[in-house]
TORTILO-498832 format. One record per residue (C-alpha): x, y, z; residue in one letter; residue number from 1. Coordinates in steps of 0.25 Angstrom, whole numbers. Layout:
+-------+-------+-------+------+-----+
|     x |     y |     z | code | pos |
+-------+-------+-------+------+-----+
|     X |     Y |     Z |    a | NUM |
...
+-------+-------+-------+------+-----+
END
This chain:
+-------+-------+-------+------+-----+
|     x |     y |     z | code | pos |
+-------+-------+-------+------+-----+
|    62 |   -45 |    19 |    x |   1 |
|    65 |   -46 |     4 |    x |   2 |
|    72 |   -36 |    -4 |    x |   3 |
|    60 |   -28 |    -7 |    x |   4 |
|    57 |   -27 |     6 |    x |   5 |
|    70 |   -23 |     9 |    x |   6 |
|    67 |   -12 |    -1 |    x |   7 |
|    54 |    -6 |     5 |    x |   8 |
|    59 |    -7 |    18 |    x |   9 |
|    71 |     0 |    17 |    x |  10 |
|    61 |    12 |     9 |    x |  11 |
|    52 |    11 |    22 |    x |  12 |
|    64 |    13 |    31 |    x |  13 |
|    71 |    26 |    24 |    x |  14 |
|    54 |    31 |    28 |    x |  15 |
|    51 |    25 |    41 |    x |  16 |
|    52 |    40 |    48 |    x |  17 |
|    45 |    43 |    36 |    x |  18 |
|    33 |    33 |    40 |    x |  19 |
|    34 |    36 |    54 |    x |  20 |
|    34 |    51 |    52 |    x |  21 |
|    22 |    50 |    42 |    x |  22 |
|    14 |    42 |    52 |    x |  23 |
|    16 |    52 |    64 |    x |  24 |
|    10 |    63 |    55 |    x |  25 |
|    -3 |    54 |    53 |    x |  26 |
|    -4 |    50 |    68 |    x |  27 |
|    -5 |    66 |    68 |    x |  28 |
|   -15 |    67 |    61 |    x |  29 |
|   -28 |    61 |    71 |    x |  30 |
|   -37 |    58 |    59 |    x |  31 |
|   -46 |    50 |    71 |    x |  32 |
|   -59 |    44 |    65 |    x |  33 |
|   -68 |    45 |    71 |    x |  34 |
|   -69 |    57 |    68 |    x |  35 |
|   -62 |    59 |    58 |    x |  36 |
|   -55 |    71 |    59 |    x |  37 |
|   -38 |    76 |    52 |    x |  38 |
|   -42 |    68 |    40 |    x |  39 |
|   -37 |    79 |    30 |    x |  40 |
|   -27 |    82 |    37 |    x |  41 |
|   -20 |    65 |    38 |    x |  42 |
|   -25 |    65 |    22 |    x |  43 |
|   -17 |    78 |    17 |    x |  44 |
|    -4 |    72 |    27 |    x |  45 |
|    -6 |    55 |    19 |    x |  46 |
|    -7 |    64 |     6 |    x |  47 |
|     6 |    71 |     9 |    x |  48 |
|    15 |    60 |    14 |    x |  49 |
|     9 |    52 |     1 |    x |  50 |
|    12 |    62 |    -8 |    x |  51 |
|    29 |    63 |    -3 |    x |  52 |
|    30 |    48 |    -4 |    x |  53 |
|    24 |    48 |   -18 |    x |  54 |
|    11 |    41 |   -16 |    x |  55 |
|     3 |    51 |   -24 |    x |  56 |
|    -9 |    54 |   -14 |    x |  57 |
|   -21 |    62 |   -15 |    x |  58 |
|   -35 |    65 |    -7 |    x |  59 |
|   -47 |    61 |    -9 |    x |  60 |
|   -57 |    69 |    -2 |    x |  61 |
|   -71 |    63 |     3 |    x |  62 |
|   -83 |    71 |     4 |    x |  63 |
|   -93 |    69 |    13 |    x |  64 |
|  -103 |    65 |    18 |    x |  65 |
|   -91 |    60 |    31 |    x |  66 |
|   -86 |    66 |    44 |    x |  67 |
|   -73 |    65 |    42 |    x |  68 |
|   -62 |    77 |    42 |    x |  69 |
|   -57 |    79 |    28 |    x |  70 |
|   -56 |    66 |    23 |    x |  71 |
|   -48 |    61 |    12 |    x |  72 |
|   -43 |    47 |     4 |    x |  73 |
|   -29 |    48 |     5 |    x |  74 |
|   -25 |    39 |    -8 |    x |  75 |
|   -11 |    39 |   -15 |    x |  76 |
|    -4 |    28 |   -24 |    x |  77 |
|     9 |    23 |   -28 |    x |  78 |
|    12 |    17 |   -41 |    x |  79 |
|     4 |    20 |   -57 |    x |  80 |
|     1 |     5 |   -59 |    x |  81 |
|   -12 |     0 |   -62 |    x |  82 |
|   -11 |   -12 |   -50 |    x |  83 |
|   -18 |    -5 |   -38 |    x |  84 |
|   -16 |    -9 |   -24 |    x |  85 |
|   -21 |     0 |   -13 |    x |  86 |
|   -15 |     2 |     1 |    x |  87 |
|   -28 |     9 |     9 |    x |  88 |
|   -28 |    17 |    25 |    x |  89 |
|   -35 |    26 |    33 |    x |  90 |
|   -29 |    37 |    40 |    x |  91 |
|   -40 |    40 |    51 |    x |  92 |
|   -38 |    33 |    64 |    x |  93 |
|   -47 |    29 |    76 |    x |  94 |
|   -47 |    41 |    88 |    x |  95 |
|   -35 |    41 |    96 |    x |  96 |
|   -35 |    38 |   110 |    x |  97 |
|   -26 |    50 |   114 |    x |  98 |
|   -20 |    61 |   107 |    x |  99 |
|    -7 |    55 |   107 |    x | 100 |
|   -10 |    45 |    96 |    x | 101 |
|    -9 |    55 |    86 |    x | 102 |
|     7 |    59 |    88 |    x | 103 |
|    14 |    46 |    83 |    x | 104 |
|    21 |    39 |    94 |    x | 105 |
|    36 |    32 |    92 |    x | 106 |
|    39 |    20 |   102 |    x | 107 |
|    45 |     8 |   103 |    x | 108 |
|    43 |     5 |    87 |    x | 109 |
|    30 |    10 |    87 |    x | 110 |
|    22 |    23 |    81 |    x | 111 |
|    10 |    25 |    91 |    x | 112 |
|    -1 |    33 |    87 |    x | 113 |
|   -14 |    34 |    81 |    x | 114 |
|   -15 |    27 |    69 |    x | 115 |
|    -2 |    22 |    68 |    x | 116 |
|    -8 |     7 |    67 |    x | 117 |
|   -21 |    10 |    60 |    x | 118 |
|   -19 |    14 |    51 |    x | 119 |
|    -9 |    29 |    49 |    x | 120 |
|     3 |    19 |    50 |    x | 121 |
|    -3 |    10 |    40 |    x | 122 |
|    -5 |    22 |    32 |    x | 123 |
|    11 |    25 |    33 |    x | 124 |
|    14 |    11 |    28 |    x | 125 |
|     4 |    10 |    17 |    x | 126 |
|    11 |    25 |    12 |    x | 127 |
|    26 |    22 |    13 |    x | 128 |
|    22 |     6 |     9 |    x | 129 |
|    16 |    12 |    -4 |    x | 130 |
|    27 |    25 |    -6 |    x | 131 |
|    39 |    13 |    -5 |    x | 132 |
|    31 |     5 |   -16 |    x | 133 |
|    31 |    15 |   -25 |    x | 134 |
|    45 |    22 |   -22 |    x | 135 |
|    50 |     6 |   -23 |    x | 136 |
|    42 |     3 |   -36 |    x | 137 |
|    36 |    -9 |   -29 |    x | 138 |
|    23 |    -5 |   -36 |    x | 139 |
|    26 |    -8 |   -51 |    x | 140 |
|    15 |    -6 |   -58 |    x | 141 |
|     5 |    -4 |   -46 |    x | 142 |
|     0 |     6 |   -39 |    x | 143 |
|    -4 |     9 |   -25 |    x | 144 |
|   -17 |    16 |   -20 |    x | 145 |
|   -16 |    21 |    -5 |    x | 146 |
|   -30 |    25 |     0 |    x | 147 |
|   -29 |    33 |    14 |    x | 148 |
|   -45 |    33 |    19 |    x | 149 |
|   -50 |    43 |    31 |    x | 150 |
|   -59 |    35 |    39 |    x | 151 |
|   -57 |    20 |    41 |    x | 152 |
|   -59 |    20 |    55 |    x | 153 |
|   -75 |    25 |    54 |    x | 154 |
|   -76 |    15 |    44 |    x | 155 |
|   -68 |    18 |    29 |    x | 156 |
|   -83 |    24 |    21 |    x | 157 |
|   -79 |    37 |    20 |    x | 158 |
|   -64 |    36 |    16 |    x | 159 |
|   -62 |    21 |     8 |    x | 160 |
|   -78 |    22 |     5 |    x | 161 |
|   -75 |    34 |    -3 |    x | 162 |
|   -62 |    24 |   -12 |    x | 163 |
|   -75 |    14 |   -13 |    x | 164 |
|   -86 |    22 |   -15 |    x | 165 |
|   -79 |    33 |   -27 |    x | 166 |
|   -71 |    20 |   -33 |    x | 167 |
|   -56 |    24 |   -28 |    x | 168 |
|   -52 |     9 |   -25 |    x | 169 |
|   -49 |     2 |   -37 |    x | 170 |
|   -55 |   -13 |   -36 |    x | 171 |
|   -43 |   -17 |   -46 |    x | 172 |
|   -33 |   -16 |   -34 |    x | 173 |
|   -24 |   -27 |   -32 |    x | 174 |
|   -26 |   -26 |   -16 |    x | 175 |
|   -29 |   -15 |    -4 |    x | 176 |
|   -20 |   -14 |     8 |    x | 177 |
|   -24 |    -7 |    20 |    x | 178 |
|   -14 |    -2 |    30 |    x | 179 |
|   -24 |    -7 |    43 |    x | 180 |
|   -16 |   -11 |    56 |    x | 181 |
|   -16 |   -27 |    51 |    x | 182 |
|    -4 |   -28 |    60 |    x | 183 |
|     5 |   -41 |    54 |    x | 184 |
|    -6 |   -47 |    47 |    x | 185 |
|   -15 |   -44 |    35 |    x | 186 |
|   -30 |   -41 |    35 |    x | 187 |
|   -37 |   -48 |    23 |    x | 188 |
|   -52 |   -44 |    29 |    x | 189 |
|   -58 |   -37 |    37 |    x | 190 |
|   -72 |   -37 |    44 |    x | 191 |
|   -85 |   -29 |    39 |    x | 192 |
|   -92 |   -21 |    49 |    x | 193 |
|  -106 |   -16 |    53 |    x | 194 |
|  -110 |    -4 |    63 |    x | 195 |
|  -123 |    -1 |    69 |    x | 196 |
|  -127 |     8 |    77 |    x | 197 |
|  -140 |     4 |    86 |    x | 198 |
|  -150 |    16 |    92 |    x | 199 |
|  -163 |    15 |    98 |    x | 200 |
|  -174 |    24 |   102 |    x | 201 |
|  -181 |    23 |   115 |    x | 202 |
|  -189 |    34 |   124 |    x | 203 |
|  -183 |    39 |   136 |    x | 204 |
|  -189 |    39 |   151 |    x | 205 |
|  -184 |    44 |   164 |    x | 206 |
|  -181 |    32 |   173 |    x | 207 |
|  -190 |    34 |   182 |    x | 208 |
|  -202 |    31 |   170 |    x | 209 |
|  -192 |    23 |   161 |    x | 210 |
|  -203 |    12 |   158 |    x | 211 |
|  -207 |    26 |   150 |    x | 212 |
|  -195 |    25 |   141 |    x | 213 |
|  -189 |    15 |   130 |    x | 214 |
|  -175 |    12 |   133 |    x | 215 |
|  -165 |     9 |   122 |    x | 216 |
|  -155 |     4 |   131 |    x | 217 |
|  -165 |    -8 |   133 |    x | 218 |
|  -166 |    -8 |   119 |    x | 219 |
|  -152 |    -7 |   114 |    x | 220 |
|  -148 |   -19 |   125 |    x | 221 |
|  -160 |   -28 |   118 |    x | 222 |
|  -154 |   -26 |   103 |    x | 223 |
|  -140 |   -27 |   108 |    x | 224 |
|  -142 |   -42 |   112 |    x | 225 |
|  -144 |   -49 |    99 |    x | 226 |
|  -132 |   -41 |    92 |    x | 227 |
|  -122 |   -44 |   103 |    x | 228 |
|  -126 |   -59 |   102 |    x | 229 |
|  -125 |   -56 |    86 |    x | 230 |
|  -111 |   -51 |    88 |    x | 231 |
|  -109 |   -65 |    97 |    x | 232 |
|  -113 |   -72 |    83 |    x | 233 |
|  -103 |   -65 |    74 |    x | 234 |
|   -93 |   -66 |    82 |    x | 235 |
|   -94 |   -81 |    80 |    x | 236 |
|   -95 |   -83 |    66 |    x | 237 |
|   -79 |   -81 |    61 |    x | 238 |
|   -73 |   -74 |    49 |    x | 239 |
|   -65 |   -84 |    39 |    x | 240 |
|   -54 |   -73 |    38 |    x | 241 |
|   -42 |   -76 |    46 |    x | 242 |
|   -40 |   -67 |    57 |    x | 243 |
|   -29 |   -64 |    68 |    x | 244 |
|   -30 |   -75 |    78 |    x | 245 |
|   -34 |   -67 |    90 |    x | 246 |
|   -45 |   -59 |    80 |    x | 247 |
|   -60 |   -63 |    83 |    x | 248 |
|   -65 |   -70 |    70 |    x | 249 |
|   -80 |   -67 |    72 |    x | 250 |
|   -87 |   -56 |    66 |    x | 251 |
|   -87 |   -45 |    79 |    x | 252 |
|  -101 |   -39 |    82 |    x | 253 |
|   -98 |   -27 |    92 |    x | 254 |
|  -112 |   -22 |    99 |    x | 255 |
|  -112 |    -9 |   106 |    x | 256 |
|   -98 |    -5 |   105 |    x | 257 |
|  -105 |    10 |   106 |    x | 258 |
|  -119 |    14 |   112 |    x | 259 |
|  -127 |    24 |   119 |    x | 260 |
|  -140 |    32 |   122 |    x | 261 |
|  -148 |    37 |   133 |    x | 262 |
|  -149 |    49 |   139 |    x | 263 |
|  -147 |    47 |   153 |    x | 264 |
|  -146 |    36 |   165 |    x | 265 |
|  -161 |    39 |   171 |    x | 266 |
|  -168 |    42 |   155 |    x | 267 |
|  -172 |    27 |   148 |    x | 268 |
|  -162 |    30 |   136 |    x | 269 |
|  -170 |    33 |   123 |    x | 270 |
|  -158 |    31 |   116 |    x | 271 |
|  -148 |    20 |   115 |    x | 272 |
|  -137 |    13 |   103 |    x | 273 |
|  -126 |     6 |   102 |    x | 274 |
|  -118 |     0 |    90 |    x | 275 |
|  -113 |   -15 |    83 |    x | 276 |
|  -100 |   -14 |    77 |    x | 277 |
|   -98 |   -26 |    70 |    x | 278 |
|   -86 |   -32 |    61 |    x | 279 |
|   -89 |   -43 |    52 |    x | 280 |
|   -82 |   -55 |    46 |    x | 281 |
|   -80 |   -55 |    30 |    x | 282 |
|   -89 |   -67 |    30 |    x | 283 |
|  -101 |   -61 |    36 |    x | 284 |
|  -112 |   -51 |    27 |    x | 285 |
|  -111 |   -40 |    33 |    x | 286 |
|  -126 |   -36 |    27 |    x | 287 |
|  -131 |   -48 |    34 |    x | 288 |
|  -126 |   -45 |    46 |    x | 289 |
|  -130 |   -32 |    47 |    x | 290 |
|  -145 |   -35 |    45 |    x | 291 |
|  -144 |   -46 |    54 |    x | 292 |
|  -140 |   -36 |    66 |    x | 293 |
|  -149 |   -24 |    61 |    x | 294 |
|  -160 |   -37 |    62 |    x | 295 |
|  -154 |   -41 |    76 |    x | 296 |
|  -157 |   -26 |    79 |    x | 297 |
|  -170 |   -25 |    75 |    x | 298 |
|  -177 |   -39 |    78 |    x | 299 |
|  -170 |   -34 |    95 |    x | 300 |
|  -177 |   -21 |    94 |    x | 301 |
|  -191 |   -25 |    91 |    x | 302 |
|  -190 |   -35 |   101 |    x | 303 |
|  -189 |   -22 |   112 |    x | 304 |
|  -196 |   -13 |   101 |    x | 305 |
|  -184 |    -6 |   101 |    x | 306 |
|  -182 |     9 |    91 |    x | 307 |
|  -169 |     4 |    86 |    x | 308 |
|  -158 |     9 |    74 |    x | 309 |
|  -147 |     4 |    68 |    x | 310 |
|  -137 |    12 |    61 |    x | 311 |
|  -127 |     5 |    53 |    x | 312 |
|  -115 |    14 |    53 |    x | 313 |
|  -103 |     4 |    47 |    x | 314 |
|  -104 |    -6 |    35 |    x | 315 |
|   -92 |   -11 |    32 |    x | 316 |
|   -89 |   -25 |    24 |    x | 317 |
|   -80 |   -34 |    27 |    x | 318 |
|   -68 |   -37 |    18 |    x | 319 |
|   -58 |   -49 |    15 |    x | 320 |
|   -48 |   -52 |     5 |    x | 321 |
|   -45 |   -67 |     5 |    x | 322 |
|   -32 |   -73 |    13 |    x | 323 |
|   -28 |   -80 |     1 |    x | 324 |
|   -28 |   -68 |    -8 |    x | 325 |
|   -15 |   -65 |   -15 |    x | 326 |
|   -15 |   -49 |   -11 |    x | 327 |
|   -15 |   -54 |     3 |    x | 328 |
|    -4 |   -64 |     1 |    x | 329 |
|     5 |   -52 |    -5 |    x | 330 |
|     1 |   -43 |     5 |    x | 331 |
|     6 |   -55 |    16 |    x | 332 |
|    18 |   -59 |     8 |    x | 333 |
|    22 |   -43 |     9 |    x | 334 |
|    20 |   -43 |    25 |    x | 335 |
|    27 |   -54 |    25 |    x | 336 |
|    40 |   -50 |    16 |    x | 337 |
|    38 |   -36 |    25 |    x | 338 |
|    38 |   -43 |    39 |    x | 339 |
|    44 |   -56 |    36 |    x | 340 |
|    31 |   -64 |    42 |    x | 341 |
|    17 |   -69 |    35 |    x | 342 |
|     7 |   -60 |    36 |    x | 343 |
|    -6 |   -66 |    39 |    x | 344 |
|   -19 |   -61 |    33 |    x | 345 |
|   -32 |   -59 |    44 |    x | 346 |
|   -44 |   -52 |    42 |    x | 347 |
|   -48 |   -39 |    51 |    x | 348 |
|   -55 |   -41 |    62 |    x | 349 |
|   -59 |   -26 |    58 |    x | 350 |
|   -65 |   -18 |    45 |    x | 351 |
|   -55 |   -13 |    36 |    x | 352 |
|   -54 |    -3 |    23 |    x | 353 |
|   -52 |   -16 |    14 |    x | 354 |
|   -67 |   -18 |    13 |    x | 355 |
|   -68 |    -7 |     3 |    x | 356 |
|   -56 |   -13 |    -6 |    x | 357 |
|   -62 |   -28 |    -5 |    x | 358 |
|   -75 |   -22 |    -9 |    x | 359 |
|   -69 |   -21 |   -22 |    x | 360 |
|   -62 |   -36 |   -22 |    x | 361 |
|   -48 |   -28 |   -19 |    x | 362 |
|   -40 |   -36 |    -9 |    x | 363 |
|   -39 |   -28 |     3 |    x | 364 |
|   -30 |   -31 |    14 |    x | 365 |
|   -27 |   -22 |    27 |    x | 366 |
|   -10 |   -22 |    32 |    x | 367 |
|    -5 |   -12 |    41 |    x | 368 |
|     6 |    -9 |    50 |    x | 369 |
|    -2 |    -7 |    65 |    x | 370 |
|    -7 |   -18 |    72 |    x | 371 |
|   -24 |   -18 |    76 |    x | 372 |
|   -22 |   -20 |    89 |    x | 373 |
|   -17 |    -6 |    93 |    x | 374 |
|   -24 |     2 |    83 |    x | 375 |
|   -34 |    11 |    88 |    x | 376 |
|   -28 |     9 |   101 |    x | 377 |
|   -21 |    20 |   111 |    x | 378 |
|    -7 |    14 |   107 |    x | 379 |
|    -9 |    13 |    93 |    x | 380 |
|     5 |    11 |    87 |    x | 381 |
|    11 |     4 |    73 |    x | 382 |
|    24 |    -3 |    73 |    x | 383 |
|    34 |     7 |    66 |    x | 384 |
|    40 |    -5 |    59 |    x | 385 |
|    27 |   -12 |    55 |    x | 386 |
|    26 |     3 |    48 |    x | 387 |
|    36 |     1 |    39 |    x | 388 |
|    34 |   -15 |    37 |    x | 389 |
|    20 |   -12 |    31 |    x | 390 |
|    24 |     0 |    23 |    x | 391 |
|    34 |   -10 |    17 |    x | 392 |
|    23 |   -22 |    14 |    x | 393 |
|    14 |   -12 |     8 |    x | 394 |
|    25 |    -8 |     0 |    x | 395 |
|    27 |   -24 |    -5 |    x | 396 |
|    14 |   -26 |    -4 |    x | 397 |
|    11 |   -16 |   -15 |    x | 398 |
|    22 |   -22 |   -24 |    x | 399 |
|    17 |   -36 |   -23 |    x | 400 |
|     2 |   -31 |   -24 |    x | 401 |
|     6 |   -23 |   -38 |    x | 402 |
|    17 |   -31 |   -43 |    x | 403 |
+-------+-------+-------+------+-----+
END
């Protein structure tokens, strides 16, 4: 560690109750999306735990049309300078397994609970990371931006798509930091996705006339064929983006991950669906490849004269900053004077809230304190330590970035 480090460190460790503490309350607060319920509530408990360490927050309602519960941007800053660098999360989280998850569990070095990995201990980080910049003037002449969204995990439109859409993220910033559970490593890029829902219309018949009826099941099977040997073919053509070793480098094509319809055993259903959840490599066009599947759709179903729909209900680009790019080296360099080892930078083998920063040419890198594999999961947990170490890099991190 260098002095500076030593510095932050010793700030962060006079607050580490203070970190744990701040993160039990959020467990608390079961802002699960879907469907999106306690959001005002984990909003109004962010505002106040900002405003005592002096990061000037406010709320930023958002109408609808949505069907989320008392929504609201969270967004604070540190710092009166005119070089801007933005530290962005979410504070809803995926449903809990059990009701347990939302009381914060201390074991053996670890906080269990929902959230604590993605992303409510990211959040803790990114707050006491940008209060122990300010109170330590490692921001000069800088400022930081924190931007606290309701609804990343149903896809970021209604919460990061309001800072795009009404032009609250400033394309002149220096870099974007969100605190997603990167584990040790960096993500540089993250995939695109596209999601479909497929419905089909058929007639009903009792069994014993069923030559009487039009079974969507049939039809649902026929259509499913040349999508699940498209998902066969992205699966093969590999991203140029470094990735975790054990990560799949293909573009992953999921068909039928949800589906339904009919009415009963002995009735020829006159309903069926299913869905395609895809994430797609930076490479690829995502336009492109959604025409090619809705084409793949329609050319099955008038093979079988099938009454086919195809709902597109997620659009999201990909996002890549280059490896080489000097925000990402200082944002590695401070990892490492944090944790005393290189950090390496990977793409996601998901979507993240960097695709509405890099739309604007800012570049946008995700860091966090949890670790992927156990987020969402029953034993969702953060390091406590990996806490405190990333609250100090994203204090670094924001000296370096605005120095």
């Amino acid at each position: 560690m260098s002095t500076r480090s030593d510095l932050v460190a010793s700030w962060l460790d006079l607050r580490a109750e203070e970190m744990v503490d701040f993160l039990a309350r959020l467990v608390a607060e079961p802002t699960e999306n879907p469907p999106g319920r306690g959001l005002g509530r984990c909003a109004q408990l962010l505002q106040e735990e900002m405003r005592r360490l002096g990061l000037e927050p406010e709320l930023i309602e958002i109408p609808a049309p949505h069907t989320l519960e008392d929504p609201f941007i969270v967004r604070g800053s540190a710092g009166q300078g005119g070089k801007l660098l933005y530290f962005h999360g979410h504070y809803d989280v995926v449903p809990a397994q059990y009701q347990g998850q939302f009381a914060l569990r201390r074991e053996n070095g670890k906080l269990y609970g929902r959230g604590t990995a993605d992303m409510k201990g990211g959040i803790v980080s990114m707050v006491y990371g940008a209060a122990a910049a300010k109170e330590l003037g490692l921001i000069r002449d800088g400022r930081i931006v924190i931007h606290l969204v309701p609804d990343e995990e149903t896809g970021s439109v209604v919460g990061a798509g309001h800072l795009r859409e009404h032009n609250l993220i400033d394309p002149s910033a220096v870099a974007m930091v969100t605190a997603e559970p990167s584990g040790t490593g960096i993500w540089n890029a993250a995939r695109g996705a596209i999601s479909l829902t497929i419905s089909f219309e058929g007639r009903e018949a009792h069994v014993g006339q069923a030559a009487f009826g039009i079974n969507t099941f049939a039809h649902m099977v026929h259509v499913g064929r040349p999508l699940l040997a498209y998902a066969e073919e992205m699966a093969a053509r590999h991203t140029g983006y470094p990735m975790a070793p054990d990560d799949p480098t293909g573009s992953m094509v999921v068909v039928g991950g949800l589906s339904g319809g009919g009415s009963n055993f002995n009735v020829v259903p006159a309903d069926a669906w299913f869905t395609v959840d895809s994430r797609f490599n930076p490479e690829e066009d995502l336009s492109a490849e959604l025409e090619r599947m809705q084409t793949l759709i329609r050319d099955a179903a008038a093979e079988v004269d099938a009454k086919v729909n195809v709902e597109v209900i997620q659009f999201q680009p990909a996002a890549g900053t280059p490896v080489e790019h000097p925000a990402g080296a200082a944002l590695a360099r401070c990892v490492e004077e944090v944790r005393g080892e290189p950090a390496k930078l990977e793409m996601c083998g998901g979507i993240l809230e960097n695709r509405w920063y890099g739309q604007l040419a800012i570049p946008a890198f995700g860091y966090g304190a949890g670790r992927l594999d156990v987020s969402h999961g029953p034993h969702e947990h953060v390091d406590e330590e990996e806490l405190f170490r990333t609250a100090a890099v994203y204090a670094l991190y924001a000296a370096d970035a605005l120095a």
